[in-house]
N, C-alpha and C positions, 0 to 999 in steps of 0.2 A: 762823746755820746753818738755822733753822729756815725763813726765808724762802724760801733758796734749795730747801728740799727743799718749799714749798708751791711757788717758781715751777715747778720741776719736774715735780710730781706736775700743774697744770693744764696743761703743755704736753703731757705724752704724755696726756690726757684730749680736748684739742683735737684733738690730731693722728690720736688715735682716730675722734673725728665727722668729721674731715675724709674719711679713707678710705672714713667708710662712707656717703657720700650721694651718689646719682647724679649722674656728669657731666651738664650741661646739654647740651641740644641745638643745634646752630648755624643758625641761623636765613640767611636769603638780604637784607638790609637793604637795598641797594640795586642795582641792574639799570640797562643802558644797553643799545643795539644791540652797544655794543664792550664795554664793562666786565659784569662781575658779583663782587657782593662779600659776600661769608662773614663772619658774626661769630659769637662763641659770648658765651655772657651770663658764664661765670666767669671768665675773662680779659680783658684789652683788648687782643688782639690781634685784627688783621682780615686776612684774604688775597684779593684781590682777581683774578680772571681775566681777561685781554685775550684775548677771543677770535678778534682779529684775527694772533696771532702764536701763540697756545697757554701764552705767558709764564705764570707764578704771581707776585704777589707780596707781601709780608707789611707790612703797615703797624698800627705803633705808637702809639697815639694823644699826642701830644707829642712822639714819639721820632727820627720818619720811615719812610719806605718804601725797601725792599731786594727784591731779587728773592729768591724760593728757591731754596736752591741744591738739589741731587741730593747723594749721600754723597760722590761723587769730588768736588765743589765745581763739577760743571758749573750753568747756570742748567736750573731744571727747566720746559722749555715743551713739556709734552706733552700738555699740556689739549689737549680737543676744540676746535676749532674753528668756525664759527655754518656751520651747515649739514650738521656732520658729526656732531652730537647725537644 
């Protein structure tokens, strides 16, 4: 009993520091004429923009790449477009 009320007591202790330290910033890691691609440093999630269609898309590292979708489930391509920046 005792252990579980110490795993306990250091999980809402973790989950405390968690809340309180600022999100990381996302950074631009790689550029093409067509592509640009977003990462943020505390997840491994990347979204990448084609800005020849205005698509979004989100890639996984191991996992794959999916488009974004919009809340209705349409794809979301309403990125700008290279010229319309």
């Amino acid at each position: 009993m005792k252990w579980l009320l110490v795993l306990l007591a250091a999980l809402v202790g973790y989950s405390a520091h968690a809340q309180s330290t600022d999100p990381k910033q996302t950074t631009n890691s790689y550029s093409s004429p067509r592509f640009t691609r977003d990462t943020t440093e505390d997840i491994n999630v990347q979204m990448e923009t084609d800005h020849q269609t205005g698509c979004r898309y989100l890639i996984a590292e191991g996992q794959g790449i999916t488009p974004l979708l919009k809340s209705n489930g349409t794809p979301d391509c309403n990125a700008p477009t290279r010229g319309q920046q």
